[in-house]
C-alpha positions as CSV (number, residue, x, y, z in Angstrom):
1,X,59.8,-65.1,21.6
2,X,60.8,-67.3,18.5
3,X,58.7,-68.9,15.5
4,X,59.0,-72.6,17.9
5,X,57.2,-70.6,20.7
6,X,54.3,-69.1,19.0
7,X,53.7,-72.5,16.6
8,X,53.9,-74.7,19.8
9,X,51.5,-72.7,21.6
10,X,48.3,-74.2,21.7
11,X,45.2,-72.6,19.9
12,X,41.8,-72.3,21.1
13,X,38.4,-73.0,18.4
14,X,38.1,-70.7,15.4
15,X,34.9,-69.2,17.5
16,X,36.8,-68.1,20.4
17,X,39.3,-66.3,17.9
18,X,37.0,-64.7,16.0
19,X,35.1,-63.4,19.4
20,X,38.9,-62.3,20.6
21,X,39.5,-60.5,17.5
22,X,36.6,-58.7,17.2
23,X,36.9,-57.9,21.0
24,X,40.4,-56.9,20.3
25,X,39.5,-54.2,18.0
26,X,37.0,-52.5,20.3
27,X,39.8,-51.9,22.6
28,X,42.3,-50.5,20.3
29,X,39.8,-48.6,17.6
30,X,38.1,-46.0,19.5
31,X,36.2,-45.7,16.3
32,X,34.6,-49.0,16.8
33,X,30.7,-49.0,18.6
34,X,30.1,-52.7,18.7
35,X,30.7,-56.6,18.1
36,X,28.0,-56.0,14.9
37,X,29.6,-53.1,13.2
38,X,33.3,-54.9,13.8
39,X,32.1,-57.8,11.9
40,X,30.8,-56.9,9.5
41,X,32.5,-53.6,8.1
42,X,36.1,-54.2,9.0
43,X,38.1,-55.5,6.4
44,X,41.4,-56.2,8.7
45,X,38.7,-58.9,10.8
46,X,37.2,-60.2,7.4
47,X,41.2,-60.8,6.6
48,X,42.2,-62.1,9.7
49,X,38.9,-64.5,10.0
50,X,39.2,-66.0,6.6
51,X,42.5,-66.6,6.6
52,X,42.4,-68.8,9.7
53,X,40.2,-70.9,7.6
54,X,42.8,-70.7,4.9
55,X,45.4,-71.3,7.2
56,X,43.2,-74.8,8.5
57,X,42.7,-76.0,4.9
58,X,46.6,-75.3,4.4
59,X,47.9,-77.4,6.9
60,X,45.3,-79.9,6.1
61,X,47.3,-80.5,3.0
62,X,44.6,-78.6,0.5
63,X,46.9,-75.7,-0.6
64,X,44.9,-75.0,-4.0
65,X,41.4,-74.1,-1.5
66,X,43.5,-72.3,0.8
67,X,45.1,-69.9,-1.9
68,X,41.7,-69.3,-3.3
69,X,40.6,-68.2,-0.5
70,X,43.6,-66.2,0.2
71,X,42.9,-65.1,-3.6
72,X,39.3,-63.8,-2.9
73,X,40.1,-62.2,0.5
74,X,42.8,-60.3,-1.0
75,X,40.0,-59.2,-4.0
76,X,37.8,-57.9,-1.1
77,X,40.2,-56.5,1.4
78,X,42.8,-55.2,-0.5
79,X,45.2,-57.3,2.6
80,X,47.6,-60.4,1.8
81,X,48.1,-63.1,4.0
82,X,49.6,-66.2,2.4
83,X,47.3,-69.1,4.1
84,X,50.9,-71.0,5.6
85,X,51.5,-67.7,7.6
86,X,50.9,-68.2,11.5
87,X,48.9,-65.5,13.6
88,X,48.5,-65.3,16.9
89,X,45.3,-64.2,19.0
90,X,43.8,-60.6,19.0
91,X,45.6,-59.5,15.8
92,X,44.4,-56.3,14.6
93,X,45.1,-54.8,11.2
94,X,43.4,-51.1,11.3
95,X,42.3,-49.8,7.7
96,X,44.3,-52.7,6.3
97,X,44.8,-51.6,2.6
98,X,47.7,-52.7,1.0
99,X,49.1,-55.3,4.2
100,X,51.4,-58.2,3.0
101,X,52.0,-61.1,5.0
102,X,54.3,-63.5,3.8
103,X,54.2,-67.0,3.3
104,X,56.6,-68.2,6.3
105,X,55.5,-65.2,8.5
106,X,54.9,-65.5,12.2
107,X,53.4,-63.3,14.4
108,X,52.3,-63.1,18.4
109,X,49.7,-62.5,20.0
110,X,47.9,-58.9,20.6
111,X,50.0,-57.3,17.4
112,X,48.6,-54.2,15.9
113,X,48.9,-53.4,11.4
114,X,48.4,-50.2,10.1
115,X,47.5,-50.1,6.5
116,X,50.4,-50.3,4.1
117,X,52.7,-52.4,5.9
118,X,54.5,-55.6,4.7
119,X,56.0,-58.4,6.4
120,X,57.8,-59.5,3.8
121,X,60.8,-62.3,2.5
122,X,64.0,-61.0,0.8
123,X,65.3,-64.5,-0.9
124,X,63.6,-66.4,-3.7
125,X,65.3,-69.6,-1.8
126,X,62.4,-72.1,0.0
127,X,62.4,-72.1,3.6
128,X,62.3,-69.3,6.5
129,X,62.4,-65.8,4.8
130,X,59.7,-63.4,6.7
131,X,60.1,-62.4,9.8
132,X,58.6,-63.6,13.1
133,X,57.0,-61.1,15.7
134,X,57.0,-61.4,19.3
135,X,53.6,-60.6,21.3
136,X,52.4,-56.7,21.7
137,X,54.0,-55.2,18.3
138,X,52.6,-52.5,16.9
139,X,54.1,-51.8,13.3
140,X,53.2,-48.4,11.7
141,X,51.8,-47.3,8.2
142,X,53.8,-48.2,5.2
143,X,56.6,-50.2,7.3
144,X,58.8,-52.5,6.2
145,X,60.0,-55.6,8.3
146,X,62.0,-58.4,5.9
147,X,64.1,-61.1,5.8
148,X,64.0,-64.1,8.6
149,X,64.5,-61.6,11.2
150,X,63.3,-61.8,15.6
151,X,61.3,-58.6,16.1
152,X,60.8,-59.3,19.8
153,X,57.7,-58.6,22.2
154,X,56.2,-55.2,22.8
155,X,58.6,-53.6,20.1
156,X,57.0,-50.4,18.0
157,X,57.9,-49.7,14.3
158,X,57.6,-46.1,13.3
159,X,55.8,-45.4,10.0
160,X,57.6,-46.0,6.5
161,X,60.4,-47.5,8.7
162,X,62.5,-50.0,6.3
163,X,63.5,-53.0,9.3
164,X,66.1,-55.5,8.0
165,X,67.6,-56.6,11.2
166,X,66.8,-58.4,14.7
167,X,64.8,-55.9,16.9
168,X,65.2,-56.9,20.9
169,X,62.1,-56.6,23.5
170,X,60.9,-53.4,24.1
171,X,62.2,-51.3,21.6
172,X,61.4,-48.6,19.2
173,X,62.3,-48.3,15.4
174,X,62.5,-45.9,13.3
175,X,64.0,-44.8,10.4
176,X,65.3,-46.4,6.6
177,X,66.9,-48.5,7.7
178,X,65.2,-48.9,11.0
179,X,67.5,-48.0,14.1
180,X,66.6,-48.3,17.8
181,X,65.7,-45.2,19.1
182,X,64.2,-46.0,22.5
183,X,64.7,-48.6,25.2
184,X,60.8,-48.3,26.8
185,X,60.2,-48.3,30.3
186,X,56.3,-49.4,30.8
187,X,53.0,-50.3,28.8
188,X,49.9,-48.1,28.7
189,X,47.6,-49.2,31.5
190,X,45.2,-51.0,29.6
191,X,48.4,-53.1,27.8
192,X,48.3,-51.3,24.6
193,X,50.6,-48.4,23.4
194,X,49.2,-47.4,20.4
195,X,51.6,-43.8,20.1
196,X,53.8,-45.4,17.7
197,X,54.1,-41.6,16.2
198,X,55.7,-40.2,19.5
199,X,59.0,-41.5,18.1
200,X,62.6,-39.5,19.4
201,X,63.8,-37.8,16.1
202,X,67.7,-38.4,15.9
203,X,68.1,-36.2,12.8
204,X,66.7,-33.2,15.0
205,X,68.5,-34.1,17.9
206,X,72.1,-34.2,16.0
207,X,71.5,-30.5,14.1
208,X,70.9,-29.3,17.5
209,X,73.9,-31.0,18.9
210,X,75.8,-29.6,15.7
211,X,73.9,-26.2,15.8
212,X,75.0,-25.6,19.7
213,X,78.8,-26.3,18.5
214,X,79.1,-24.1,15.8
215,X,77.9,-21.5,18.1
216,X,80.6,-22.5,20.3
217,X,83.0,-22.6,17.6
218,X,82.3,-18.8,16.4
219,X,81.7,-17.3,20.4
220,X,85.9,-18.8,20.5
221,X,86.6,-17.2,17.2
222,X,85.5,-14.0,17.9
223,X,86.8,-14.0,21.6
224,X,90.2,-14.8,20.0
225,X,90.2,-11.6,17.8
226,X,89.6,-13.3,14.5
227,X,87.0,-11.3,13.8
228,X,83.0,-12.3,13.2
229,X,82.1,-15.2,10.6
230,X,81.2,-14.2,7.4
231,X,78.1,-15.4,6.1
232,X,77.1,-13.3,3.2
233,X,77.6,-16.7,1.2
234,X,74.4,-18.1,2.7
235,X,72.5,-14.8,3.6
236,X,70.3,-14.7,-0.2
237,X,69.7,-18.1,-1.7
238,X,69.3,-20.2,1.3
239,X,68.3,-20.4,5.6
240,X,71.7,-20.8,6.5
241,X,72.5,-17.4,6.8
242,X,70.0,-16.7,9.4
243,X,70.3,-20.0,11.5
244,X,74.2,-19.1,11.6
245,X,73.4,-15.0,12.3
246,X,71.4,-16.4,15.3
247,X,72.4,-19.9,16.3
248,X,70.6,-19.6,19.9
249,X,67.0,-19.0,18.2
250,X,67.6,-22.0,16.5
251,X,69.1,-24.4,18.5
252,X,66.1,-23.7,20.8
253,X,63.8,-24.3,18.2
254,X,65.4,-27.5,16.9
255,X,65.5,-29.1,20.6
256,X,61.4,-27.9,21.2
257,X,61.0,-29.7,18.0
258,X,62.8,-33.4,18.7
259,X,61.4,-33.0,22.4
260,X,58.3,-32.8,20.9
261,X,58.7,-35.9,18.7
262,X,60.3,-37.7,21.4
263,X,57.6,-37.3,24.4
């Protein structure tokens, strides 16, 4: 999916969008009871409805109406969206304080915004600088995804991830800066996989790695006569001592742990 694709795909009337996006956050906001209560207390579908009208104005060559509105939307919803940046359909942006959407931003359809997170340029130079997203993103709180970079479809952004680089199909991110963690398999039944926080945790995973070879290391050590470790060094001021006195416990503990995060 690239910026062409999404700009080149036709778009239906600004009622149907507006009935799509309010139907798109009863099926991702269990919180949500109806069309009534979507409309009119959700900041992230005030956002996204007036700035289609911004977005309207914009390309009808009246920039100084369209950033007013963009200007007053911001005042109300505490959420950016520069009136040239291209949404798709269904684009939900849960709680929604403190979203930036760049000027030369593109995004798919069905993409999901947690509150806090920026979409944002990283030259002061005129032309592409945000990023473009494929359909099916979900991007978690307080991420970062800059720079004229292809985040493609169905990808997931851990929270407070810092993404700088292309991200292919069907990946997960995590991390500053973001690395791919996960290749996924399937979608959620309904089309929507919303467990962006079940992330693999690489930084478990490698202690436990490292935890199991020290083990290894000292079981050879003694075995070759050398005598037991000495960790009296550790043992008062900090953990070591006791994850090195009994490396099994903790190795066991750090695996439960990333297995956990990675389900």
């Amino acid at each position: 999916m690239t910026a062409a694709d999404i700009v080149d795909t036709p778009e239906p009337g600004l009622g149907t969008l507006l009935i799509e996006d309010i139907d798109s956050v009863l099926a991702r906001d269990p919180a949500a009871r109806g069309r009534f209560e979507v409309l009119t207390t959700y900041p992230g579908v005030h956002a996204v409805i007036w700035h289609r009208l911004a977005n309207v104005l914009w390309r009808h060559r009246l920039p100084y109406l369209a950033r007013l509105i963009q200007f007053m939307t911001r005042m109300l919803t505490q959420i950016d969206i520069h009136p040239a940046a291209r949404i798709g359909r269904r684009l939900f942006i849960d709680h929604g304080t403190g979203v930036v959407i760049g000027e030369t931003a593109v995004l798919g359809d069905d993409c999901t915004l947690y509150h806090g997170v920026t979409l944002g340029g990283t030259s002061w130079r005129k032309g592409k600088r945000h990023p473009t997203l494929g359909n099916g993103v979900v991007i978690g709180a307080g991420a970062k995804v800059l720079g004229p970079i292809d985040v493609g479809n169905g990808v997931r952004i851990g929270a407070n991830s810092v993404v700088v680089t292309p991200v292919p199909a069907n990946r997960t991110v995590v991390g500053i800066p973001g690395r791919v963690v996960r290749s996924e398999g399937g979608r959620s039944p309904d089309g929507f996989d919303l467990d962006h926080h079940l992330v693999p945790d690489p930084v478990g995973k490698a202690l436990a790695c490292l935890l199991e070879r020290v083990e290894q290391l000292e079981s050879r050590i003694e075995q070759a006569g050398l005598g037991e470790p000495d960790n009296s060094v550790c043992e008062g001021g900090c953990s070591c001592g006791s994850v090195l006195k009994h490396p099994g416990e903790h190795v066991v503990g750090v695996h439960l742990a990333a297995a956990q995060r990675g389900r």
